[in-house]
C-alpha positions as CSV (number, residue, x, y, z in Angstrom):
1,X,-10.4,1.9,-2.4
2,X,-8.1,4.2,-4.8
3,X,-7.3,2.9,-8.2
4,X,-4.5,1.5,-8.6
5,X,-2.8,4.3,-10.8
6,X,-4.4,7.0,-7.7
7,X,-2.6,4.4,-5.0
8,X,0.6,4.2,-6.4
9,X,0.7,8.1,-7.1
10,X,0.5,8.0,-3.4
11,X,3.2,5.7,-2.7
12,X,5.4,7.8,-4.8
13,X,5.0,10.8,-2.8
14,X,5.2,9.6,0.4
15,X,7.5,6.5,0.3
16,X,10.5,6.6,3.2
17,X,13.1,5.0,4.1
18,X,14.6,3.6,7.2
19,X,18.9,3.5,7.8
20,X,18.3,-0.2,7.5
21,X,16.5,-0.5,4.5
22,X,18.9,0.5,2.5
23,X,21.0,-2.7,3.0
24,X,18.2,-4.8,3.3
25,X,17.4,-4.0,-0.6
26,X,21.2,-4.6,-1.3
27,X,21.7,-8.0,0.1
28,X,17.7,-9.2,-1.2
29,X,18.0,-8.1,-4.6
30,X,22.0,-8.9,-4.9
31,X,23.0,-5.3,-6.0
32,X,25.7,-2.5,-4.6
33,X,23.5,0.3,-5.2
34,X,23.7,3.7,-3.5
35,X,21.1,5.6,-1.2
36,X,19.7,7.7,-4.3
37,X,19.7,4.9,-6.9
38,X,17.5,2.9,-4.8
39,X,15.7,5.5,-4.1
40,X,15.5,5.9,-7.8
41,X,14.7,2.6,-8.3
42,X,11.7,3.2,-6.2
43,X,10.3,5.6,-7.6
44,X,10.9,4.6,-11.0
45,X,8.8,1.2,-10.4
46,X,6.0,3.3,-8.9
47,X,5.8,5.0,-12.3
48,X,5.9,2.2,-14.4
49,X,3.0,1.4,-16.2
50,X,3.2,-2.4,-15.8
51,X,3.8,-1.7,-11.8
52,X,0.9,-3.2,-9.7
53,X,-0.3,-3.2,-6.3
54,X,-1.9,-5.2,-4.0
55,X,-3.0,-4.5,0.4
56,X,-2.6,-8.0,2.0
57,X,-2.9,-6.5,5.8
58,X,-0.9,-4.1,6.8
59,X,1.0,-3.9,3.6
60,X,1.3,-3.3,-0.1
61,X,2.9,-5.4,-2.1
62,X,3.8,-3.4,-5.3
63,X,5.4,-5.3,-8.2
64,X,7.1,-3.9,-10.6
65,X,7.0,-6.2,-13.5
66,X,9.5,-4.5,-15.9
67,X,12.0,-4.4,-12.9
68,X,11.3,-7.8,-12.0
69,X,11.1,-6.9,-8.5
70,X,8.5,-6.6,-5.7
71,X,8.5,-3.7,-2.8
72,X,6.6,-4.3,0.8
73,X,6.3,-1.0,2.0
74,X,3.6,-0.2,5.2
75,X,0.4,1.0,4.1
76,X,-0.1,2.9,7.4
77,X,3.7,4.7,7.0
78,X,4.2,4.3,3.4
79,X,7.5,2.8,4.4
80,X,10.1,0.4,2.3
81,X,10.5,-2.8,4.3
82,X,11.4,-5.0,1.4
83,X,12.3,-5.6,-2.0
84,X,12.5,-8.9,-3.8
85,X,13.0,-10.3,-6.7
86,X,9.8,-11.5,-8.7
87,X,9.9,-15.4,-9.7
């Protein structure tokens, strides 16, 4: 198993995105953001040093604490499903 700094530099560079998924982040997390600034958004919880991650079957769960937000994304695809907000 990678560390999780090593995992989550893998994320970043493989992370994609589906037509849907764009909305999906929109209406979860209750923002208007574009294509790039989620994108953005992405990547810049993947770099955070407070971000963690965590495989429950098929998926990683990656919250980013500073962003108070958590992103499913496929651990076989590396792809966004989800994002919502942490409690």
């Amino acid at each position: 198993m990678l560390a999780n700094s090593e995992l989550l530099a893998a994320i970043k560079r493989q992370v994609c995105y589906t037509d849907l998924v764009y909305q999906r982040v929109n209406k979860k997390l209750k923002i208007e953001l574009s294509r790039p600034e989620i994108e953005k958004l992405v990547q810049d919880i993947l770099i955070d040093d407070q971000t963690t991650v965590e495989k429950r079957g098929k998926n990683y769960y990656v919250s980013g604490l500073a962003y108070s937000t958590q992103l499913t994304i496929n651990s076989f695809n590396f792809r966004l499903i989800t994002a919502d907000r942490l409690k």
